[in-house]
C-alpha positions as CSV (number, residue, x, y, z in Angstrom):
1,X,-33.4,136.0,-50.1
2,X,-34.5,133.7,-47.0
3,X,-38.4,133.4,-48.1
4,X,-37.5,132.2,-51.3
5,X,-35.5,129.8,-50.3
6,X,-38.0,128.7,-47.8
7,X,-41.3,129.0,-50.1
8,X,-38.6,126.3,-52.4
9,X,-38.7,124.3,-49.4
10,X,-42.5,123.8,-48.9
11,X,-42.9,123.4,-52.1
12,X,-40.8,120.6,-52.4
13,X,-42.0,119.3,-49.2
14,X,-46.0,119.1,-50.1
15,X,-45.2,117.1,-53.4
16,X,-43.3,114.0,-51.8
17,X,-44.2,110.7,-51.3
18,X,-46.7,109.8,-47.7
19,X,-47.0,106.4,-46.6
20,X,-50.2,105.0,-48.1
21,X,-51.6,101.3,-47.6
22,X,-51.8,98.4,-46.1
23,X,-48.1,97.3,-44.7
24,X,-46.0,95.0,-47.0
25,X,-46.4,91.6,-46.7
26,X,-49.8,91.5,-45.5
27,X,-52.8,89.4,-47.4
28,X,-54.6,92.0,-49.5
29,X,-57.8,92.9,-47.7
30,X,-61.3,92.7,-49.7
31,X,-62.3,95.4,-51.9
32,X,-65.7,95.8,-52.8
33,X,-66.3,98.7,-55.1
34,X,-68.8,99.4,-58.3
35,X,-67.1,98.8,-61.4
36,X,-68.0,101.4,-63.9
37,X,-65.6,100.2,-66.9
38,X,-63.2,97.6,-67.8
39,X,-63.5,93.8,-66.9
40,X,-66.7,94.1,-65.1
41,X,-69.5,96.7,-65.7
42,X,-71.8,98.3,-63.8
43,X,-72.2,96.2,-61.0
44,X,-70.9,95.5,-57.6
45,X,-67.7,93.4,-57.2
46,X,-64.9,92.3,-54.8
47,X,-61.9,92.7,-56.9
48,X,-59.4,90.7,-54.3
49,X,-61.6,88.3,-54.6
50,X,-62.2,88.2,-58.9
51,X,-58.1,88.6,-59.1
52,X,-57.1,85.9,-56.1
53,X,-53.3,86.0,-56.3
54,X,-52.6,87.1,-60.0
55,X,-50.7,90.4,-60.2
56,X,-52.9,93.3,-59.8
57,X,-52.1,97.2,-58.9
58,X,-54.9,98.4,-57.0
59,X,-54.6,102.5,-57.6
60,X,-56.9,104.8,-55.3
61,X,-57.6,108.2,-57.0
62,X,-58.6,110.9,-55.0
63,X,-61.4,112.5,-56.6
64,X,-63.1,116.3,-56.8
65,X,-66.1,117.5,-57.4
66,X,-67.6,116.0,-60.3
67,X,-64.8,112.5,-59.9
68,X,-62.6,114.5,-61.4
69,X,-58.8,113.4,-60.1
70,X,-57.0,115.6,-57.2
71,X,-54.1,115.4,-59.3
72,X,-55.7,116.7,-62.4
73,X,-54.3,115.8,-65.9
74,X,-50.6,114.9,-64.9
75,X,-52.8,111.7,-62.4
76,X,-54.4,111.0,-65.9
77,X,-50.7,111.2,-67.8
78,X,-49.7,108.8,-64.9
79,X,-52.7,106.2,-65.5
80,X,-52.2,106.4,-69.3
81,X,-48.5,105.0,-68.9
82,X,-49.1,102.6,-66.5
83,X,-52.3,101.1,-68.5
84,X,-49.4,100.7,-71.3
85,X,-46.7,99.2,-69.5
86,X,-48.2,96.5,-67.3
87,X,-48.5,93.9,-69.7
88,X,-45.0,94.1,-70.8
89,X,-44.1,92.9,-67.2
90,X,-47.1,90.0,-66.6
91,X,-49.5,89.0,-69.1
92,X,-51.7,88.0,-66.0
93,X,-51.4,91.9,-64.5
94,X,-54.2,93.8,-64.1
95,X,-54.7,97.6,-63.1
96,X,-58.6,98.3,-60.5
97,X,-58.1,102.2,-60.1
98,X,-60.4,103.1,-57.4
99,X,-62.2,106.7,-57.6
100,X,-62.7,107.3,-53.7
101,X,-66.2,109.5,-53.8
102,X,-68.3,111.4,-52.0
103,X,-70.3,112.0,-54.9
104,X,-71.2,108.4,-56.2
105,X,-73.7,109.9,-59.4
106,X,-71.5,112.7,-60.7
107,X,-68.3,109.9,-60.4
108,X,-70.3,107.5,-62.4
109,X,-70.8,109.9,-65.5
110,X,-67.0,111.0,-65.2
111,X,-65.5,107.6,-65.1
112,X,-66.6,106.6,-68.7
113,X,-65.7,110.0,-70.4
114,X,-61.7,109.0,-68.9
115,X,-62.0,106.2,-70.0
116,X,-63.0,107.3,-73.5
117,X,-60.7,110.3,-73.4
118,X,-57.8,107.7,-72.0
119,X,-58.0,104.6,-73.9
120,X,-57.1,102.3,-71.1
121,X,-57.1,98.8,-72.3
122,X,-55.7,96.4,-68.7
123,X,-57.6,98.9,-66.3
124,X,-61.1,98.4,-64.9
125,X,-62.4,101.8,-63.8
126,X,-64.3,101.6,-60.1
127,X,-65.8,103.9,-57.6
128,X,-65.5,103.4,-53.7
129,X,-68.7,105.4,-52.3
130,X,-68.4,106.7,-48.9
131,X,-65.8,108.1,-46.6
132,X,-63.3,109.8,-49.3
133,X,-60.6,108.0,-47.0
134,X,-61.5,104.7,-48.6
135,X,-61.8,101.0,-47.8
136,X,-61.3,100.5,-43.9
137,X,-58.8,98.1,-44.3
138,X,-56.6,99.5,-46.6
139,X,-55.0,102.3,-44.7
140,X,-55.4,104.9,-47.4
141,X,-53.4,108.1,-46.2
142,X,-56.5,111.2,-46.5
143,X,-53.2,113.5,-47.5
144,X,-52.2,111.0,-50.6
145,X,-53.6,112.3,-54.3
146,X,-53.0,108.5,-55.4
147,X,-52.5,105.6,-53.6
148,X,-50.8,102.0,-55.6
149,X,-50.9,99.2,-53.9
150,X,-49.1,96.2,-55.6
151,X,-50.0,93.1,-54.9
152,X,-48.8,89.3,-56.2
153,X,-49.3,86.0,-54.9
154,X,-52.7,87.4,-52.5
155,X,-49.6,89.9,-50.5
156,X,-49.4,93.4,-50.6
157,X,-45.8,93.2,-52.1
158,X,-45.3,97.2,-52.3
159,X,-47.3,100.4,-51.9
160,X,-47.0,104.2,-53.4
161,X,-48.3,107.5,-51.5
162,X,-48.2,110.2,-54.0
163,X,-49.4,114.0,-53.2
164,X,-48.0,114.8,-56.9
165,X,-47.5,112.7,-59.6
166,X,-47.1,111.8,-63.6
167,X,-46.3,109.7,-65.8
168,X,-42.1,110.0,-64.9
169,X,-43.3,108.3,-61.8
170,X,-44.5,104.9,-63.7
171,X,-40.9,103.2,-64.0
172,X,-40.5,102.9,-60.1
173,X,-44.1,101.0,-60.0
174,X,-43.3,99.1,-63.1
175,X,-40.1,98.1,-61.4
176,X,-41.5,97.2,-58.1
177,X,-44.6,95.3,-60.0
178,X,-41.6,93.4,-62.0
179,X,-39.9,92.1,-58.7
180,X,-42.8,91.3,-56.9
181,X,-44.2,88.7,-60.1
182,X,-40.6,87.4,-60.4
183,X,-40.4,86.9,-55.9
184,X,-40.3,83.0,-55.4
């Protein structure tokens, strides 16, 4: 009866939440990744930069062989939801998911199948080549599946770790995106 009720324990225990990010309040550090869909195509681009201080969820995907998603389809659920709900909360808000890589070519291919298979209409689809820990600067946590950073006004206003995730998880960063557009 005990090693079930530990085996419960660990389970619960590898899905929560890690910290992920730069710390809240800071200015949101530059970003320079390849754009494979969305706003900008194929081509290099700083997206702090492009978005300045208009509302802008900056996701970091995890990826696997091939640029496929460490959290598989229920990462894809979660991007599908959150591609749908951020311009009910700011016409201005934009979603740069960021597939950190170590395999830039195979990443490339995949990112335009999900976005065909996905249908994402206020998300441009990048690709970070190079340490799978991403950008320097952004403190991305090598044990987080998906990273959200939410930034408003050029400030980190709130950031996500996830090890596990879907799309029940999109109301908390739909919420926290809300409050930081509405912060004076």
């Amino acid at each position: 009866m005990f090693v079930p009720v530990m085996v419960a324990c660990l389970s619960l225990a590898a899905t929560q939440d890690v910290p992920s990010g730069p710390k809240v309040g800071e200015k949101v550090p530059a970003l320079k990744v390849f754009a494979v869909a969305g706003s900008v195509e194929n081509q290099e681009v700083d997206y702090t930069a492009e978005r300045k201080e208009k509302p802008t969820l900056y996701v970091f995907v995890k990826s696997k062989e091939g640029g496929i998603p460490e959290g598989g389809r229920p990462a894809g659920r979660f991007m599908r939801e959150l591609d749908k709900v951020v311009k009910d909360t700011s016409t201005d808000a934009y979603i740069v998911a960021v597939w950190l890589t170590d395999d830039e070519q195979k990443t490339k291919d995949y990112l335009p199948r999900f976005q065909m298979s996905l249908k994402l209409e206020n998300t441009g689809l990048t690709l970070h080549p190079g340490p799978i820990s991403g950008p320097a600067d952004w403190g991305i946590n090598p044990d987080a599946h998906v990273t959200v950073v939410i930034a408003a006004k050029g400030k980190v206003a709130m950031n996500f770790g996830y090890m596990s995730l879907n799309e029940t998880d999109v109301p908390k960063v739909q919420e926290a995106l809300k409050k930081a557009v509405d912060a004076k």
